[in-house]
N, C-alpha and C positions, 0 to 999 in steps of 0.2 A: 048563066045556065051551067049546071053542070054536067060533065061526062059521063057516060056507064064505065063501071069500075072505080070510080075516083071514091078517094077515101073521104069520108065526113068532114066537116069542118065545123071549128065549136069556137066561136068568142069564150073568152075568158075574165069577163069582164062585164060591170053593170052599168057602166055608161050607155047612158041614149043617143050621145052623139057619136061615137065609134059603132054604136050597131047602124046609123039613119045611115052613114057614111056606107057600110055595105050594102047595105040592102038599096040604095039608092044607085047603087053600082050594077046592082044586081044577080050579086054575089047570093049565093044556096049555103045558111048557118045555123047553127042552133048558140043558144046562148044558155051560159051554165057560170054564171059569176065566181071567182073563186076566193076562197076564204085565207087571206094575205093579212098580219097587224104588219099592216102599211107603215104607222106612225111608230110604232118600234124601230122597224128597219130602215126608215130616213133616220133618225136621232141620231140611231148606232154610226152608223155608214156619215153622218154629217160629224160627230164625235171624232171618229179617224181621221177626216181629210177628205174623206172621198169628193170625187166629181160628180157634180149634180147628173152627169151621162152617167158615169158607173153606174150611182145608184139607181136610173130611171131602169137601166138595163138588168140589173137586180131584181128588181121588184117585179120588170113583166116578165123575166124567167121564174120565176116563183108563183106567178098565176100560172104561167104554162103549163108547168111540172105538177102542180099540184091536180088541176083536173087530169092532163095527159098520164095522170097513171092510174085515173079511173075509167078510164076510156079508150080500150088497147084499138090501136090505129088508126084511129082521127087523129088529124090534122087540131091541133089547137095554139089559137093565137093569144097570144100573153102581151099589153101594153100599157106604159107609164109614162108619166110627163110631172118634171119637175121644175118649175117657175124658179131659175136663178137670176139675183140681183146682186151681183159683184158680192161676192160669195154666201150672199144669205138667201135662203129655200121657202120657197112660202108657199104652205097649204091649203087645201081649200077653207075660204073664212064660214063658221060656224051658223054666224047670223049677221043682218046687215048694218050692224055696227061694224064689225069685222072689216066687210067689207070695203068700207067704207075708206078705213083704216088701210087696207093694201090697197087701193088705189090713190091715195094722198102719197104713200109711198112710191109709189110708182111713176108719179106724176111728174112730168119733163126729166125722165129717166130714161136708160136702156137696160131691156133683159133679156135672159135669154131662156125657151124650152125646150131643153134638155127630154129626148122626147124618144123613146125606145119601141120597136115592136121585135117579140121573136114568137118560129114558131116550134111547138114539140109534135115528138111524135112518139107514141112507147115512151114518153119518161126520159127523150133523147134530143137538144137541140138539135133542128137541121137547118135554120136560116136564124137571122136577127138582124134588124136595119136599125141606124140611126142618123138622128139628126137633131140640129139644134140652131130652128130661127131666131133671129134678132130682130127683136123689137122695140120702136120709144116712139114710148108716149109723150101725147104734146102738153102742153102748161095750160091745161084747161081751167077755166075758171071755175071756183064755187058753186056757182048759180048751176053750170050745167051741171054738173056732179051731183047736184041735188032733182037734179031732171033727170038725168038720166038713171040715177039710183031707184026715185019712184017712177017712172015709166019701166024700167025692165025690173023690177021686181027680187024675189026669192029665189028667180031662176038664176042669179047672178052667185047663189052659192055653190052651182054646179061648176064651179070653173078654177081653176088654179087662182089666175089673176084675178077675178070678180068680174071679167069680160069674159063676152063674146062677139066675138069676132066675125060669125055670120049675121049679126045681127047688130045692133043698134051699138055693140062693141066696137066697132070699126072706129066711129067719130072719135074715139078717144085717140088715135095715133098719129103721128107722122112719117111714120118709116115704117114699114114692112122688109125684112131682109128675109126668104126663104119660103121653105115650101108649103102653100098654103092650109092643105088637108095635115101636113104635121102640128101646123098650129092649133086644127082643132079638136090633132088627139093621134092620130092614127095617118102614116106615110102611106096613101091608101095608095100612088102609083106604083110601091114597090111592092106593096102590101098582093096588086094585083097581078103583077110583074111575077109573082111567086105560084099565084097561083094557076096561071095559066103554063108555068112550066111543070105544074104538078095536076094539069086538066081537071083543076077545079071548074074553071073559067072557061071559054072556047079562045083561041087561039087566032 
């Protein structure tokens, strides 16, 4: 619920799983996806050195700013998550060959996501959280690889790694290290943490 007075609040972003994440919260948003070449700005930023954190934090300041200077005083939320594997970055896979492909890689592995939110206001950082769970995956055999690739589908090119994690993604790990709504996108405790100090939220 939100307050009288409180400023708007706008996702900046087309994920469905960071909007189900608020609204399920019960969070009052508008969404307004912003227009980021994502895949430039990983290359560039992985070219340098960067850290897969710099750059997640990069790229959701760059959604922020971008809608937040068309939108004078809302609140808008900008977030990124970069799948690191001992220092290689992996995208979302295209089609489920791909995918297929980053999960053999990953398989009796640890990684980590690199997993940023900030938010603007006017064109102005005023918050940014991060974090970065660690993850590994167990030595699954073929057989299920091939079950679970066709039992979850196309939906699996929604995802950094080719999982998910609320669903039938789970069975592939062994270790969970971290916080679980950042793994599926969005620190929503602090996310909400913010907002209730800016009486998005009721308190």
């Amino acid at each position: 619920m939100t307050k009288n007075n409180a400023p708007s609040l706008i996702l900046a972003s087309s994920s469905t799983v960071r909007r189900t994440l608020l609204e399920n919260a019960g969070v009052s948003f508008q969404v307004i996806p912003a227009n980021v070449d994502e895949d430039a700005i990983k290359q560039s930023m992985f070219a340098d050195n960067a850290k897969a954190i710099d750059a997640a934090l990069v790229l959701a300041n760059l959604k922020a700013v971008r809608v937040s200077n068309q939108t004078p005083d809302a609140l808008v939320i900008g977030a990124d998550q970069i799948l690191d594997m001992d220092g290689v970055w992996f995208d979302k896979p295209p089609d489920m060959d791909h995918a297929r492909s980053h999960l053999l890689k990953l398989r009796g592995r640890s990684h980590e996501l690199a997993t940023a939110v900030s938010i603007f206001r006017n064109g102005q950082q005023i918050w940014h959280h991060l974090e970065s769970p660690k993850l590994i995956m167990r030595d699954f055999s073929d057989e299920f690889l091939d079950r679970y690739l066709e039992e979850t589908g196309d939906q699996l090119l929604n995802s950094v790694g080719a999982y998910q994690l609320e669903r039938h993604g789970v069975q592939l790990f062994s270790t969970i290290e971290g916080d679980f709504f950042s793994i599926l996108g969005l620190p929503l405790l602090a996310v909400l943490h913010f907002l209730r100090d800016h009486n998005l939220v009721q308190s």
